[in-house]
C-alpha positions in Angstrom: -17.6 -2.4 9.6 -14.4 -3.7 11.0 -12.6 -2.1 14.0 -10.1 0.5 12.6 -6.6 -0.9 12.2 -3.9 1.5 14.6 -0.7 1.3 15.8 0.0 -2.3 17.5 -3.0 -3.8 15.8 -2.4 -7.5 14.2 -2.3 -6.8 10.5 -4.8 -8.3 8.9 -3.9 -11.3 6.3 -4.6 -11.5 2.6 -4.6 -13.1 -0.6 -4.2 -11.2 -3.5 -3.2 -11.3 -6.9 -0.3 -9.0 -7.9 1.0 -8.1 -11.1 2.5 -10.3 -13.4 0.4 -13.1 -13.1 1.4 -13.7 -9.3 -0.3 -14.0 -5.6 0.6 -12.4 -2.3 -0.2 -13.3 1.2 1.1 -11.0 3.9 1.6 -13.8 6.2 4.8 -15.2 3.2 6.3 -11.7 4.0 6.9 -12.4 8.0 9.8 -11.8 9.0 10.6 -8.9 7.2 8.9 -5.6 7.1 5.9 -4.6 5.1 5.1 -1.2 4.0 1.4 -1.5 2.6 0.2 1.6 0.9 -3.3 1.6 -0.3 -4.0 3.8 -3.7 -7.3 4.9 -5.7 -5.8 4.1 -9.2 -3.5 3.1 -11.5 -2.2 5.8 -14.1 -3.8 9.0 -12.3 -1.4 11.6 -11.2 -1.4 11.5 -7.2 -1.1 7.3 -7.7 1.4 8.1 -10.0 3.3 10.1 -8.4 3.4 7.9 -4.7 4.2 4.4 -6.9 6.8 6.7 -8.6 8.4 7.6 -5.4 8.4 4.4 -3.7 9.7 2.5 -6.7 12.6 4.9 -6.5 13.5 4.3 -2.8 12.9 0.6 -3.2 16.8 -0.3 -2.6 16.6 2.1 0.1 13.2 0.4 1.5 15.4 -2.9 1.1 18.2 -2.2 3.1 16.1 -1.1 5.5 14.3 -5.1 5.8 11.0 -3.4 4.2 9.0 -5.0 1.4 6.9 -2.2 -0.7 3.7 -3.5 -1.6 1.0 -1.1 -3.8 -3.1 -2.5 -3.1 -5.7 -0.5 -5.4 -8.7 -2.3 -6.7 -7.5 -1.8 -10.5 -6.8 -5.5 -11.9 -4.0 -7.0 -12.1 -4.0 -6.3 -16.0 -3.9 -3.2 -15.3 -1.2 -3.2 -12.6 0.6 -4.7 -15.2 0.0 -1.6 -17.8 0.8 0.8 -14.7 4.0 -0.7 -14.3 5.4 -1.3 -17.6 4.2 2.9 -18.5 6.2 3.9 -15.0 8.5 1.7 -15.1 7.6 0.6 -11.7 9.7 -1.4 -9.3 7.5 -2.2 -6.6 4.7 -5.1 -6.7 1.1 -3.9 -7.2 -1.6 -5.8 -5.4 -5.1 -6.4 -6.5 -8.0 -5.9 -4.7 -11.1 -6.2 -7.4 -13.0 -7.4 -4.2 -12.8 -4.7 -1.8 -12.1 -6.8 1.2 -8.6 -6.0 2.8 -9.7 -2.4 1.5 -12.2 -2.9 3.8 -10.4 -4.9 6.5 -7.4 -1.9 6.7 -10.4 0.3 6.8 -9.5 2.2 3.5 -12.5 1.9 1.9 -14.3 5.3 2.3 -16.9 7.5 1.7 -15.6 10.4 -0.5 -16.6 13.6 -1.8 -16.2 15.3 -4.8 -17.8 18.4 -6.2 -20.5 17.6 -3.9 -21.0 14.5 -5.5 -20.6 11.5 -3.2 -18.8 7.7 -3.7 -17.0 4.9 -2.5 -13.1 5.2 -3.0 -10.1 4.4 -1.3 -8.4 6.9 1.3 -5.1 7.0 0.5 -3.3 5.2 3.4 0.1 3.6 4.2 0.7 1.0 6.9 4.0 -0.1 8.2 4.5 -3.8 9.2 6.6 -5.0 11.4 8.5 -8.1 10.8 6.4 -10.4 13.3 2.9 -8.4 11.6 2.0 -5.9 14.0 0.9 -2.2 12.5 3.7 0.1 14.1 2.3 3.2 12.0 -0.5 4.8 10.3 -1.1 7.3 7.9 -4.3 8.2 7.0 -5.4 11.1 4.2 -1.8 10.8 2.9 -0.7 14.0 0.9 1.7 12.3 -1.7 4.7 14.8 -2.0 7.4 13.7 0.6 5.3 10.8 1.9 7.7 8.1 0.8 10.8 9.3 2.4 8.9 9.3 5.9 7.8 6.1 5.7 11.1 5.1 4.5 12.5 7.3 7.8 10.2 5.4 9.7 10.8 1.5 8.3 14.8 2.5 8.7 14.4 3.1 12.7 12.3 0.1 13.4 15.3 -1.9 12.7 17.7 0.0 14.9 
C-alpha cells in the first residue's frame, strides 16, 4: 500500500490510454494544471452526472490553465461509448490495471448492502502546473463538486 497522496505531495506519473485510441502521461501536461478525478464507471448515474458537469465547465476549466482528465478502470472502448452517449468533452483515461488507482490511493474497499468489494472512491486531485497535489477530495458527493474544483483551479493561478 502506497503512502496516501495529500496536499503538496508529488503527483504520481502515468501512462494511460484515453479514449479515442490515444495515451496520456501526466508528466506531457506540466506546465499547466491538472484536474484528475477518479470515477467507478462509465454510463452509471453519479459518473454520469460528475463527467456531465465537468465537460460543461471545460472552457471555464481552460481559461483557468486546468486540463480535465476522467480515470475509471472501464476500457478505453468504453470510454469511447461513454463519451459519444454524453456527449462528453473531457478526455477519459483508462486504468484496466488498477495501478495509478492504486498509486492516488483510490482504490478502496467498499460496502454495499453489507456486501463487500474493491471499487474506486470517488476522488478529485488538483495539479499544479509544476505537479504538486494542491487539493484533495475524497468521498466526493457529485452535485456542485465541479464548480469547487473549478473555484479552486481559478485561484491557483491568481
Amino acid at each position: 500500500m502506497s503512502e496516501e497522496i495529500c496536499e503538496g505531495s508529488a503527483a504520481p506519473d502515468f501512462d494511460l490510454p484515453t479514449d479515442g485510441g490515444g495515451k496520456l502521461c501526466l508528466s506531457d501536461l506540466r506546465g499547466h494544471a491538472v484536474v484528475l478525478y477518479f470515477y467507478p464507471k462509465d454510463d452509471t448515474t453519479g459518473c454520469t452526472r460528475e463527467a456531465i458537469d465537468f465537460s460543461r465547465l471545460k472552457d471555464d476549466f481552460e481559461k483557468a490553465g486546468a486540463v480535465v482528465v476522467g480515470v475509471s478502470p472501464d476500457s478505453p472502448v468504453r470510454h469511447d461509448r461513454f463519451r459519444a452517449k454524453h456527449g462528453l468533452s473531457v478526455m477519459l483515461a483508462s486504468d484496466e490495471t488498477k495501478d495509478v488507482l492504486q498509486a492516488y490511493g483510490v482504490w478502496k474497499e467498499k460496502s454495499m448492502y453489507g456486501r463487500k468489494f474493491m471499487g474506486v472512491e470517488r476522488s478529485t486531485f488538483l495539479i499544479d502546473n509544476a505537479g504538486t497535489v494542491r487539493q484533495v477530495w475524497r468521498k466526493v458527493k457529485v452535485s456542485g463538486h465541479a464548480e469547487a474544483v473549478l473555484r479552486v483551479a481559478q485561484s491557483l493561478g491568481s
